[in-house]
N, CA, C and O of each residue as an XYZ file, in Angstrom:
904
protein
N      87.317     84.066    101.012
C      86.219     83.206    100.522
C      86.559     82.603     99.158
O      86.379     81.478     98.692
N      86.983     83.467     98.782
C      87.675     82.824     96.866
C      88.596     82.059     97.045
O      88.199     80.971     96.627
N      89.779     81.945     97.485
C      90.412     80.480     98.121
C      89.696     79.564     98.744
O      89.843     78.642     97.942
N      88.917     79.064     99.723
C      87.728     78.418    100.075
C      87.087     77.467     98.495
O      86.972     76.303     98.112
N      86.813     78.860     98.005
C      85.895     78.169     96.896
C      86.662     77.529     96.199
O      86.607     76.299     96.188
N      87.979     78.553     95.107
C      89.451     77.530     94.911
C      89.832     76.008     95.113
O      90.082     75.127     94.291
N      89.790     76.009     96.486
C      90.200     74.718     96.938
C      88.931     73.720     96.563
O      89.046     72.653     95.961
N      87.555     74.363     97.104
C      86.581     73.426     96.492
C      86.703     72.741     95.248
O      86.995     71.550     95.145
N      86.424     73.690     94.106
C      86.533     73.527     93.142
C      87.410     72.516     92.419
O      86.882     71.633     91.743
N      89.336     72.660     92.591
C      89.672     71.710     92.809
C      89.719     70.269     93.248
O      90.059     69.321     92.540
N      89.260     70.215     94.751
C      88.523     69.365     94.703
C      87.562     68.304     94.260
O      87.624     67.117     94.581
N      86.808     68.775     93.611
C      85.778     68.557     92.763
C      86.412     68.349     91.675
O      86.846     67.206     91.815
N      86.800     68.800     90.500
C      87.812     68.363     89.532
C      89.261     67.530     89.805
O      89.948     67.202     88.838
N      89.679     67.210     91.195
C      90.083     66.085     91.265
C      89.546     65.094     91.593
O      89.982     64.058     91.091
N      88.347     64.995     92.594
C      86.941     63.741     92.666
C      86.900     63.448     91.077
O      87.473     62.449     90.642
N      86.350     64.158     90.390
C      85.428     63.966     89.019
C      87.098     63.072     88.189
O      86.945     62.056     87.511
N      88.337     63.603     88.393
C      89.353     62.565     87.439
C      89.287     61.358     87.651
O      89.305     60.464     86.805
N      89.161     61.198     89.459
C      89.813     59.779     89.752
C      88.295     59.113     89.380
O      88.155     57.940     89.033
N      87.304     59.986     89.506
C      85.965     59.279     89.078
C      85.931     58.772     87.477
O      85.660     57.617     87.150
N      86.189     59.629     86.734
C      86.403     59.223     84.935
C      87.088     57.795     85.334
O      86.284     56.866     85.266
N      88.046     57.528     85.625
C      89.511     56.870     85.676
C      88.913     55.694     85.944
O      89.179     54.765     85.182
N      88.040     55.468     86.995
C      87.412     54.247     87.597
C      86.117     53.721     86.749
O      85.679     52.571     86.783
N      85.629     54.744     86.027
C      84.935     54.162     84.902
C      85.584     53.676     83.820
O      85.658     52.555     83.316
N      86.057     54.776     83.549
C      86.751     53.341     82.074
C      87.233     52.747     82.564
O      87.281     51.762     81.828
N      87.835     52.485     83.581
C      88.487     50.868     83.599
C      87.405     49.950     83.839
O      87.546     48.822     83.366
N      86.204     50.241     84.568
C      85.200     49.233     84.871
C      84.812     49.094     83.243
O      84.919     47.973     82.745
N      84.327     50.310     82.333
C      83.553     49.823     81.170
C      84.604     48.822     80.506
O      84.442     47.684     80.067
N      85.731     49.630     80.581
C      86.977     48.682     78.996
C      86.998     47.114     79.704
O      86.629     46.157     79.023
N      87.496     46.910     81.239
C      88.120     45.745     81.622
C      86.956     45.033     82.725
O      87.038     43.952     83.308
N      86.065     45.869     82.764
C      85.176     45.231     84.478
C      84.502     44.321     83.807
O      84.592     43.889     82.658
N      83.676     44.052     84.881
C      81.955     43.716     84.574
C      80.920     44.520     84.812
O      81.303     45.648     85.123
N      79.714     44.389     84.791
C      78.783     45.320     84.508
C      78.464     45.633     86.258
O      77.918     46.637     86.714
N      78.930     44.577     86.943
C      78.607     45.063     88.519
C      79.822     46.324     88.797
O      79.601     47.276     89.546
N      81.008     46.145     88.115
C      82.097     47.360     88.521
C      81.667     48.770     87.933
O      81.926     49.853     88.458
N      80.850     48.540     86.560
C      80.102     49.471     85.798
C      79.297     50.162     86.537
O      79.204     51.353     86.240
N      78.500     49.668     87.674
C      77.014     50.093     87.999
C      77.593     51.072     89.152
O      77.124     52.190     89.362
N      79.110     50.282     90.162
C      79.257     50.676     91.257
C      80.165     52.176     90.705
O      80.029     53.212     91.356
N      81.026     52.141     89.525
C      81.973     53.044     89.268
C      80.715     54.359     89.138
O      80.916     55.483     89.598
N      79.284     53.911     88.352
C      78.435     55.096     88.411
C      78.118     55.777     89.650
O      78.316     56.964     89.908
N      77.508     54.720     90.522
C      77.104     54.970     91.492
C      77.945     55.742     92.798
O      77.436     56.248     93.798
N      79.533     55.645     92.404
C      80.328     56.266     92.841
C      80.371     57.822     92.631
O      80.709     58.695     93.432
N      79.934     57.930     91.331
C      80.149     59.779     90.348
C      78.828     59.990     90.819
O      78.762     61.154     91.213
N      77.340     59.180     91.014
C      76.399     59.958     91.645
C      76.388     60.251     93.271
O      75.636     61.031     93.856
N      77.272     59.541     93.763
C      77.002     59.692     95.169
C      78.055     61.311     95.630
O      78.269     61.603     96.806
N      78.474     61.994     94.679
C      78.917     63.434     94.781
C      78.179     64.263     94.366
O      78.494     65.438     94.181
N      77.235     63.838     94.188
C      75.660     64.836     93.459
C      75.071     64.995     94.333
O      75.019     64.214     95.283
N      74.360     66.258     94.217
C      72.912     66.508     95.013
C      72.118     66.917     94.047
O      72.547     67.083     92.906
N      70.945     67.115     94.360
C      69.252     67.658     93.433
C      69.897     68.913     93.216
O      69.605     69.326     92.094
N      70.994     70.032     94.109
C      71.226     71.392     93.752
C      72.548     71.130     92.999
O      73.031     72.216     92.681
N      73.076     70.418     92.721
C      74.317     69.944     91.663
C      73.749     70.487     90.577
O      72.532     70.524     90.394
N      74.825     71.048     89.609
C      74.900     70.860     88.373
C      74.683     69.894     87.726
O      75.716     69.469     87.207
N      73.422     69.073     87.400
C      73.201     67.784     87.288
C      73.195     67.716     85.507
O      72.953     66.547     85.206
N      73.308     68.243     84.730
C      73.391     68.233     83.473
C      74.748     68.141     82.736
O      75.142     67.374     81.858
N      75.391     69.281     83.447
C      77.014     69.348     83.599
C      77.401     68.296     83.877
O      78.391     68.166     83.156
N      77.265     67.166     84.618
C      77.663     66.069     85.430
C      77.492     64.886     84.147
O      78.321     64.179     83.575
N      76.486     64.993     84.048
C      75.824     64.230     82.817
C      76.779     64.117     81.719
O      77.298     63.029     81.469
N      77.096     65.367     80.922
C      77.895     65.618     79.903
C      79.133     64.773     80.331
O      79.363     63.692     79.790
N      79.870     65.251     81.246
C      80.882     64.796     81.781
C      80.984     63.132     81.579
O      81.947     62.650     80.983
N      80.081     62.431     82.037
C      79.715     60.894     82.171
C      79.794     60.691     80.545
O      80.682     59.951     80.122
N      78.850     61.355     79.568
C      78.688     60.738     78.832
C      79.943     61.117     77.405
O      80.149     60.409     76.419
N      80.483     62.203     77.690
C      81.834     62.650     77.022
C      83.158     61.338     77.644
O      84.109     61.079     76.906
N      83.032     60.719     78.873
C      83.988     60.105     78.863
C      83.415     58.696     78.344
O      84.262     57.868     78.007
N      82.064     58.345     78.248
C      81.513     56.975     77.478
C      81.951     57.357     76.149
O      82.636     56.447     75.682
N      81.836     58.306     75.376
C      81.946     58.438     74.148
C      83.359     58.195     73.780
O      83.707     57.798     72.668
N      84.060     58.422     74.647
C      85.663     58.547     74.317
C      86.183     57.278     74.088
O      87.153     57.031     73.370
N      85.343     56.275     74.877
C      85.473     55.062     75.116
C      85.112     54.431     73.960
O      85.963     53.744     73.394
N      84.020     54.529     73.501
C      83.452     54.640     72.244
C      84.538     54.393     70.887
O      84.719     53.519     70.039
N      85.095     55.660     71.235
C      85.814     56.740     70.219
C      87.069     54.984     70.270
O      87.160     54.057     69.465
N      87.566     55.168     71.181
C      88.893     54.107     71.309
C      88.508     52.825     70.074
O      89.239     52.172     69.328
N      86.919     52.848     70.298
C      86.558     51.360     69.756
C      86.053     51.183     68.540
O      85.438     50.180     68.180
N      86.349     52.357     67.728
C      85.674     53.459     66.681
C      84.278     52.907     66.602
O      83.930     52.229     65.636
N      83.524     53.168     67.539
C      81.997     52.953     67.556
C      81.493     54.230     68.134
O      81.953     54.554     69.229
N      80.558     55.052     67.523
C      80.175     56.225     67.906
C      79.113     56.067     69.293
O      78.357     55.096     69.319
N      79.104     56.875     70.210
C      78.426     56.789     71.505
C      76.707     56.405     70.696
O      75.958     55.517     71.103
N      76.471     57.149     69.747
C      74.703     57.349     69.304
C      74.634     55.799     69.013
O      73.651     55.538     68.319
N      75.587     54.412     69.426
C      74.809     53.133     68.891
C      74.436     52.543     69.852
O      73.884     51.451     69.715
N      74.659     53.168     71.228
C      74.116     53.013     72.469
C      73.216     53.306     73.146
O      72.828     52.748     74.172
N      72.615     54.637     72.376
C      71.492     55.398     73.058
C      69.926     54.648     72.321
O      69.960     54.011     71.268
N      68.956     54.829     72.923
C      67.611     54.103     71.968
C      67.111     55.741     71.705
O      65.910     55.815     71.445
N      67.806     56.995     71.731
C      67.244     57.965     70.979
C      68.417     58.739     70.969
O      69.388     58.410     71.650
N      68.410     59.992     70.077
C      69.424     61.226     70.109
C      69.663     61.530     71.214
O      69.036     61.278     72.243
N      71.008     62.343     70.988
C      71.726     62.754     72.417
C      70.313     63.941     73.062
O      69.624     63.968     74.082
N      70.385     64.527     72.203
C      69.339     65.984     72.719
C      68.202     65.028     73.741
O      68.264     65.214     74.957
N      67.379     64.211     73.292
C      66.480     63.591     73.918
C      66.569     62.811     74.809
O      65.607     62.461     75.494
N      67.966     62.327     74.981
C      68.066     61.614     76.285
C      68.197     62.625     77.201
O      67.308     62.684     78.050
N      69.386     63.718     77.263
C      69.364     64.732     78.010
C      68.309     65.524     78.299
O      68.071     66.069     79.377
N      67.756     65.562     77.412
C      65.992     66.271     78.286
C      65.544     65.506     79.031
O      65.009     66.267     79.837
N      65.279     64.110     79.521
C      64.838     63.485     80.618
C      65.407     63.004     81.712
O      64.990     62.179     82.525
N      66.839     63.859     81.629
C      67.510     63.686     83.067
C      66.745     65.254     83.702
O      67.196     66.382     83.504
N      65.911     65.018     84.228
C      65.476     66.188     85.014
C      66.110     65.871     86.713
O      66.674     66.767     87.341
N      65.988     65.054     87.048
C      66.458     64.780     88.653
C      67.227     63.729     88.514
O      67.123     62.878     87.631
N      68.106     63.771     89.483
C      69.114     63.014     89.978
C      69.436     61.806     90.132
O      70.585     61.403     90.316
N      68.095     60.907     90.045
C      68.032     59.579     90.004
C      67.449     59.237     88.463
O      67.797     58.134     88.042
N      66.683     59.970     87.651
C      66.579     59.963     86.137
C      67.809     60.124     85.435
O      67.859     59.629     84.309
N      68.773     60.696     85.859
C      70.006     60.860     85.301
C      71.001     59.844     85.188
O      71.804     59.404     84.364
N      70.445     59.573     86.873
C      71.410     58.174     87.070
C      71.414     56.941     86.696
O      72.308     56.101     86.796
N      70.048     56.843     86.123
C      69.303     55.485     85.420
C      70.022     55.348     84.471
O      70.741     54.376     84.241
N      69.824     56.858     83.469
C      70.123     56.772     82.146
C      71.350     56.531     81.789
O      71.749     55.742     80.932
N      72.280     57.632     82.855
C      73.828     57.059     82.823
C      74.392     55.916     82.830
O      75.431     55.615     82.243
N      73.435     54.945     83.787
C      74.115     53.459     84.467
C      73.513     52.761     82.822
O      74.373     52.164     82.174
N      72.070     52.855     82.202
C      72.116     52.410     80.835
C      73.115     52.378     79.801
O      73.704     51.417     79.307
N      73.208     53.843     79.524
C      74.256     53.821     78.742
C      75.944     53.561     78.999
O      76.787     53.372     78.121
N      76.133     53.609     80.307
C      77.660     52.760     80.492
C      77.496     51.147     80.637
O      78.454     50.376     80.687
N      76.120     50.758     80.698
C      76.179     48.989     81.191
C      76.080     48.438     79.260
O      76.451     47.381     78.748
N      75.466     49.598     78.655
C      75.844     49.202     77.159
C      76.702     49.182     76.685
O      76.965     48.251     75.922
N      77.948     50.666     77.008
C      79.096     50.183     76.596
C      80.174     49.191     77.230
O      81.207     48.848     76.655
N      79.745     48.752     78.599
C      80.258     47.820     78.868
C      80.155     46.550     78.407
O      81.085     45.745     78.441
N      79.203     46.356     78.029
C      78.863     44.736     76.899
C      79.299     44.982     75.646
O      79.707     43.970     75.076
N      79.379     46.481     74.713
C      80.580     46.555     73.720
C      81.776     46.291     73.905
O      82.377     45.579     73.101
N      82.540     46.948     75.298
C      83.647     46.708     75.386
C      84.223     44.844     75.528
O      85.269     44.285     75.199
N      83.009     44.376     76.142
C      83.437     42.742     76.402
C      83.588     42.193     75.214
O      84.666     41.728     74.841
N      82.198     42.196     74.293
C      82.173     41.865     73.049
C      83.739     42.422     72.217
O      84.205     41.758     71.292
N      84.244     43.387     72.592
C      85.733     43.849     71.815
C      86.499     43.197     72.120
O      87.226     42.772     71.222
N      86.727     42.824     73.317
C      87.940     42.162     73.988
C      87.452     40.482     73.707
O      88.282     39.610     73.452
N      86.099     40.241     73.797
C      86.261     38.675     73.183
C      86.661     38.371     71.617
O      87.601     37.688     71.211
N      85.884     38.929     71.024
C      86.753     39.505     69.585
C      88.168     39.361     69.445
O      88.721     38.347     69.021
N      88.779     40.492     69.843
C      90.066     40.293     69.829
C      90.976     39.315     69.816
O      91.957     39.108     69.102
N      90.206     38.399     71.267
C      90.636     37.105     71.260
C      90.959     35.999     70.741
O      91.939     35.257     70.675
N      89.940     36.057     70.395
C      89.440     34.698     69.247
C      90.468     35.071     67.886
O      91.223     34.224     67.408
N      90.345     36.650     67.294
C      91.241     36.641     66.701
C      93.034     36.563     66.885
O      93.748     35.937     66.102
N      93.353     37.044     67.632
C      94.661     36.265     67.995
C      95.209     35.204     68.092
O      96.384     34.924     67.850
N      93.862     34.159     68.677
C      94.356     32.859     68.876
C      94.201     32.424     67.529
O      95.121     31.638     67.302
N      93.264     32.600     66.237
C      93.100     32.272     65.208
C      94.260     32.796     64.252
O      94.264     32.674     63.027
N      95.120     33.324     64.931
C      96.311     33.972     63.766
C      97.431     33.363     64.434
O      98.421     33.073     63.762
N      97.405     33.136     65.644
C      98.574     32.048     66.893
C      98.422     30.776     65.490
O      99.309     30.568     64.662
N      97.199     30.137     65.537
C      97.026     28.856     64.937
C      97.866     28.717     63.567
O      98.728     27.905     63.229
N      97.162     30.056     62.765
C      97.713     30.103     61.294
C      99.243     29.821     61.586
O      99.752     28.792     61.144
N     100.034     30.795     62.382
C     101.487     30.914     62.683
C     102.098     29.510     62.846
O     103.072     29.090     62.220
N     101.205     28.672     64.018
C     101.585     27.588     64.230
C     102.004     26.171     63.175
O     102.917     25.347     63.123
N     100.500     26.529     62.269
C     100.546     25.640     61.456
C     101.557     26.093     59.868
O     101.577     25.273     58.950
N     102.054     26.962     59.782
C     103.091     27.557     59.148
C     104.725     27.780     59.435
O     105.564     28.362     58.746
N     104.857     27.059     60.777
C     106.078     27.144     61.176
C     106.515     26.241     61.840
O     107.660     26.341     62.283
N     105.500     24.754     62.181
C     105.411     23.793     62.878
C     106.826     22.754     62.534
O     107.088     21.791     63.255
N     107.607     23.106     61.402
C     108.251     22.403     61.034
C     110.019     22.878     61.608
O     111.057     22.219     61.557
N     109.852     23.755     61.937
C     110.890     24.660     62.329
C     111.387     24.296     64.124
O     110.736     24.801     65.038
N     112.436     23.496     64.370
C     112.702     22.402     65.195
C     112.840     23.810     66.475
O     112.360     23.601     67.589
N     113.512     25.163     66.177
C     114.097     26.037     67.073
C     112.064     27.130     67.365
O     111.947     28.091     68.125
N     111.151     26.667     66.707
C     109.631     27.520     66.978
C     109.315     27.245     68.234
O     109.172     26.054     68.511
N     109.189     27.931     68.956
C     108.365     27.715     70.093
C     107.999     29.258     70.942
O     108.619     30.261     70.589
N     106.972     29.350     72.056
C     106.530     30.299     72.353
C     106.919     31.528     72.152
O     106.252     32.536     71.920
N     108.457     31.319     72.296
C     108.612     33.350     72.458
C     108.760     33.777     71.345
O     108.678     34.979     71.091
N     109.078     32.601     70.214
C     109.001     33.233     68.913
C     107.770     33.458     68.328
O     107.655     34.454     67.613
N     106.536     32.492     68.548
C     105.305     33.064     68.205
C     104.859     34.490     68.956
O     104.193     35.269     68.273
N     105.059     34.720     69.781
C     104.562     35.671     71.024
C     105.113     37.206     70.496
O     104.454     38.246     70.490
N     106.684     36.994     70.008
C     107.073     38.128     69.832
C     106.144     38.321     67.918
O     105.777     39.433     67.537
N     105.950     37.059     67.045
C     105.654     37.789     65.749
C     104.386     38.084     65.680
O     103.906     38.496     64.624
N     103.624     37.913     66.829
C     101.830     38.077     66.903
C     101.854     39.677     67.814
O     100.909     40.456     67.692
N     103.250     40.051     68.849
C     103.419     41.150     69.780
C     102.288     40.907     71.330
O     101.671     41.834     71.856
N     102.266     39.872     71.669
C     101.707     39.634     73.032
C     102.762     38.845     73.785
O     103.458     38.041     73.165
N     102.887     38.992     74.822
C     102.965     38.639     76.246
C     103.084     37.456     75.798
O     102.561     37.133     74.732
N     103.900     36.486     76.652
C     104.090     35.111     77.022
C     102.908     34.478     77.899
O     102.275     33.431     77.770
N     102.860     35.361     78.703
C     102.143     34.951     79.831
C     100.390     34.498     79.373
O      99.648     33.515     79.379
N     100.378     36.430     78.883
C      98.812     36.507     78.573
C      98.523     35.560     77.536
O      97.597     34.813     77.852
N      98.989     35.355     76.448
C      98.951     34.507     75.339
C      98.636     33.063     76.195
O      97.532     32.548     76.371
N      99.820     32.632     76.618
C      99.264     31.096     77.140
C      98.297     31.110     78.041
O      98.633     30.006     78.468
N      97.346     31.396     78.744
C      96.560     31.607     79.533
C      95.453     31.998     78.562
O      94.655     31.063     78.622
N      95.066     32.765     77.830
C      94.277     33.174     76.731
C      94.177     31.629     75.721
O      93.163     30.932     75.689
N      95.428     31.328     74.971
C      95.125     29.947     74.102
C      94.733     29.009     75.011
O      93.919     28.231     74.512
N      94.996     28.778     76.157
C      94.517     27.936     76.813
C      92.818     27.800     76.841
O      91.995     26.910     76.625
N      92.806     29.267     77.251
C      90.798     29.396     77.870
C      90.173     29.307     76.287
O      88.964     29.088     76.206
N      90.782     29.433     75.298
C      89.857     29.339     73.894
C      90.296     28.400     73.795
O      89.287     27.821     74.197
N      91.321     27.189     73.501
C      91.350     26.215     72.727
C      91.124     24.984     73.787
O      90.777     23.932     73.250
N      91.264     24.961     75.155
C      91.152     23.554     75.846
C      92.470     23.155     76.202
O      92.655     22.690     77.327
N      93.625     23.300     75.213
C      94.449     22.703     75.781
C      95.867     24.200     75.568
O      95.571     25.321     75.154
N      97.284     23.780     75.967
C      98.540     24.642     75.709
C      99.253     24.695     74.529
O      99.343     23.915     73.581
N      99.836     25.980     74.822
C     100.302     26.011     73.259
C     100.834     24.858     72.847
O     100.501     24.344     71.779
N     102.139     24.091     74.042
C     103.105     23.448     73.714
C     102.282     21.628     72.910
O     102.755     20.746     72.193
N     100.696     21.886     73.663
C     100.141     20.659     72.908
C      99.623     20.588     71.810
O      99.590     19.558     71.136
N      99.006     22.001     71.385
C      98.995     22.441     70.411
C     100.021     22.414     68.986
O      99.721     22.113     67.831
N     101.111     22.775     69.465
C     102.229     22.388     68.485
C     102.480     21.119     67.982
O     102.525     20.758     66.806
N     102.645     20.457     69.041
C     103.114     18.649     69.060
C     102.040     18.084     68.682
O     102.227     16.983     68.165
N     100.643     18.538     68.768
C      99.176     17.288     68.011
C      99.623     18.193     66.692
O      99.786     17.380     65.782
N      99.831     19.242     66.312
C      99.953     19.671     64.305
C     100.481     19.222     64.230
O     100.045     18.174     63.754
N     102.363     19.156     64.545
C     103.413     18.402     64.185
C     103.103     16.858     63.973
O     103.574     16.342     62.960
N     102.267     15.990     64.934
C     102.128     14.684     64.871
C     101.072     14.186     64.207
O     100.840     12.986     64.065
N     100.113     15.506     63.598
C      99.000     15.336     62.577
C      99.765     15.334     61.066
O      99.281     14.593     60.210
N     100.595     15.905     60.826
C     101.913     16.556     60.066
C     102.180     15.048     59.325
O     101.877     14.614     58.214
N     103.036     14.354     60.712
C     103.555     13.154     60.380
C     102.660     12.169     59.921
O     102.677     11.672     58.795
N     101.855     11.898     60.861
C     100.810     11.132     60.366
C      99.996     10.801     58.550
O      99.604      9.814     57.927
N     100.085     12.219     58.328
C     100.428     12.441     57.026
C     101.255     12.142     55.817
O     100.851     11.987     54.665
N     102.526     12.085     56.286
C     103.547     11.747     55.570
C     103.610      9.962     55.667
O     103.691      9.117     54.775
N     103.543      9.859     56.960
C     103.458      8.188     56.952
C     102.561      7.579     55.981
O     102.809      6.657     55.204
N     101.182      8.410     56.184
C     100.540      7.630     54.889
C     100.797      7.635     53.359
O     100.770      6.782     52.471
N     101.143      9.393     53.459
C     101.158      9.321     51.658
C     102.359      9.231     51.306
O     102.374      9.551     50.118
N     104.363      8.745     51.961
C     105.080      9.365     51.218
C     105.752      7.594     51.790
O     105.311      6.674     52.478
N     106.743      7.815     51.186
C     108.326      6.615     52.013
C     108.991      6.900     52.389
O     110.014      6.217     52.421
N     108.914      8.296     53.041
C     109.894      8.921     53.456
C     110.342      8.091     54.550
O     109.448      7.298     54.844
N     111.728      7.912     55.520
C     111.647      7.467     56.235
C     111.532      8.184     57.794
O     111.584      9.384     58.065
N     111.405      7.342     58.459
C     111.103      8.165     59.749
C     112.200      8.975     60.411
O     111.625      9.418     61.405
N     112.955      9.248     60.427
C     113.918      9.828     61.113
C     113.790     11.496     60.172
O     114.011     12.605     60.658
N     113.299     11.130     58.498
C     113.025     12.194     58.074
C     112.281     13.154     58.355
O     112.566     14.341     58.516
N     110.512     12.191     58.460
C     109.345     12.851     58.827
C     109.742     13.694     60.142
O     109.536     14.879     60.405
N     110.367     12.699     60.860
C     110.958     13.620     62.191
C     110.948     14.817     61.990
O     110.172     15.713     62.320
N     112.541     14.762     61.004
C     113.054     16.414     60.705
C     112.095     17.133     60.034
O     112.202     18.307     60.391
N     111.479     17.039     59.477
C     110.337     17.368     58.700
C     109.352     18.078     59.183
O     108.801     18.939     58.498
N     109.025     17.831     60.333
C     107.752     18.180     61.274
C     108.426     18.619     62.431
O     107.503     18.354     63.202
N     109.163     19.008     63.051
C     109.481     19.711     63.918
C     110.561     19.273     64.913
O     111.119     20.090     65.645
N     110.878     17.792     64.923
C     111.341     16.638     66.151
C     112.880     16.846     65.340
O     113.274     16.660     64.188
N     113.682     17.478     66.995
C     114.760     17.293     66.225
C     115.373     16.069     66.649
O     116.282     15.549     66.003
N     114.877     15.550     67.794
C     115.501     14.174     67.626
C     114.429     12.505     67.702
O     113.832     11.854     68.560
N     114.613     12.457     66.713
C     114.149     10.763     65.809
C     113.312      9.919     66.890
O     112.241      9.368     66.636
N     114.104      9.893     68.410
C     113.600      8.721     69.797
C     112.520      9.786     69.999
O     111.329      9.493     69.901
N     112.979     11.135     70.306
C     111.683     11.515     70.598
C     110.495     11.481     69.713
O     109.544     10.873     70.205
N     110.324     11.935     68.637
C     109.194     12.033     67.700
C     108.256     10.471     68.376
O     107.251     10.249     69.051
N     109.793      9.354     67.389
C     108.816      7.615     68.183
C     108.041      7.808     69.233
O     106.946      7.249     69.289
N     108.680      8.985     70.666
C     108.479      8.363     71.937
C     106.775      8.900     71.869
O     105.826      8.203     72.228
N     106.685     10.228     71.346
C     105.657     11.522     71.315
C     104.461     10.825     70.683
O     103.327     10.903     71.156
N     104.858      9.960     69.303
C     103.826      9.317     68.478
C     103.243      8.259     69.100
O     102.015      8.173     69.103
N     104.058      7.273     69.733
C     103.557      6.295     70.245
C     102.446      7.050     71.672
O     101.320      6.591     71.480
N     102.436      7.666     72.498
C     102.373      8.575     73.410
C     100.829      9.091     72.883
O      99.909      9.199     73.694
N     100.627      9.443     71.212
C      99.575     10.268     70.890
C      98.766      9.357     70.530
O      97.585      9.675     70.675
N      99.073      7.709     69.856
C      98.384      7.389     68.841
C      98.377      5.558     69.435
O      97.519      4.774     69.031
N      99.370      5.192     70.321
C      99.323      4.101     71.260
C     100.180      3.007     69.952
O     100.336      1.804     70.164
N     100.565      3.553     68.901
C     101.370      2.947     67.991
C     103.248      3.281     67.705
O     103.666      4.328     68.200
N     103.794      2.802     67.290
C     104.909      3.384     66.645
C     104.537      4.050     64.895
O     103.647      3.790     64.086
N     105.276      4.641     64.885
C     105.311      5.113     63.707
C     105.295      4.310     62.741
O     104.327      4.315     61.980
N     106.489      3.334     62.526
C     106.337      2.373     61.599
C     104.966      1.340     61.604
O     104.615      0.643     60.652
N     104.434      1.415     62.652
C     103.076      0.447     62.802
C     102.225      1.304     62.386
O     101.339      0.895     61.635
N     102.252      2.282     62.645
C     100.952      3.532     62.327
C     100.861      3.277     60.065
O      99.953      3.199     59.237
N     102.445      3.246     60.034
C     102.264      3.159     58.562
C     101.756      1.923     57.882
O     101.339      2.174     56.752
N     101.684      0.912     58.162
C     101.791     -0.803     58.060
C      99.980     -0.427     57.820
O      99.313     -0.554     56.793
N      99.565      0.056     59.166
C      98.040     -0.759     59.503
C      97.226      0.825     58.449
O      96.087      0.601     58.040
N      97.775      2.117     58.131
C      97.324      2.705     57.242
C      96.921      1.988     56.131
O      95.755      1.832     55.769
N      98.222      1.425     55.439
C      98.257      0.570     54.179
C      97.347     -0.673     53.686
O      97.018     -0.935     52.529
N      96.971     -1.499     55.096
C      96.221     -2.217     55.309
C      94.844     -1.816     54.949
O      94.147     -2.686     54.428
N      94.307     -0.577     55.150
C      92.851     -0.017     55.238
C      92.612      0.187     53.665
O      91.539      0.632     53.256
């Protein structure tokens, strides 16, 4: 009978891992529908004669951890102390309410983290950009490796925040760059070129005319004019 139970037991503490496992990934990366179902998964191994408090802890020790990752303490989720929420899980579906509350909260922390994040990366991509725009050999993998993201994720990410790609991104600073110089300097063009990123002179012309429906030297003429 003690092997029997053994194996149960096990059991049960391997249900309850792959169960943790499927929650945080729904809270850190899901949506709040993967949130509700990952709960509804850890209650559907419960009964009214379950250890339903034990179960509880369990749920809310792995929200906290989650928490913990995001250094936000679990108590900014609850609308009272831990002690008092746990006194009103008396049955099985009170428990389950409260649980699916407090993981659908930290699931809107976790989004709010990861949009965060975002925005800041792409806002330090930009700084990088506009600090190195002049540098003819800059382009993706060198930003990618001094920020430490992915090629992939990065362009797909600057894309969904800014509207357009990195690579257009670069070439409108660089040709905002020039535009610049055309007005305030004499430099000549083949300079501004080198100057702003174009290592070769036809292209910059071809890129400017392309951005601005002018040549460069016309772009400077009808500045002067104004």
């Amino acid at each position: 009978l003690s092997d029997i139970e053994n194996v149960e037991n096990e059991k049960v503490e391997r249900d309850f891992g792959e169960l943790k496992t499927e929650l945080i990934f729904a809270i850190k990366l899901g949506s709040s529908h993967d949130t509700e179902v990952a709960i509804s998964n850890f209650f559907s191994t419960l009964t009214e004669t379950s250890d339903i408090q034990a179960a509880v802890i369990y749920i809310i020790s792995t929200i906290s951890e989650i928490c913990t990752s995001y250094s936000k303490p679990i108590t900014s989720l609850l609308k009272e102390d831990l002690f008092s929420t746990l006194s009103h899980m008396t049955t099985l579906s009170s428990a389950k309410k409260i649980c699916l509350s407090i993981a659908l909260a930290a699931n809107d922390m976790a989004n709010g983290e990861r949009e965060s994040s975002r925005i800041k990366f792409v806002e330090t991509a930009k700084k990088v950009i506009r600090k190195r725009y002049s540098d003819p050999l800059f382009g993706l993998d060198q930003l990618c490796e001094e920020i430490s993201v992915s090629p992939a994720y990065f362009s797909t990410t600057f894309k969904k925040e800014t509207g357009i790609s990195f690579v257009q991104f670069l070439t409108n600073t660089r040709l905002e760059k020039a535009k610049e110089m055309l007005k305030n300097s004499e430099l000549k063009t083949y300079e501004i070129a080198e100057r702003t990123g174009f290592s070769e002179p036809n292209y910059f012309s071809f890129a400017f005319k392309k951005n601005t429906g002018v040549s460069p030297s016309q772009y400077r003429s009808q500045s002067k004019q104004q």
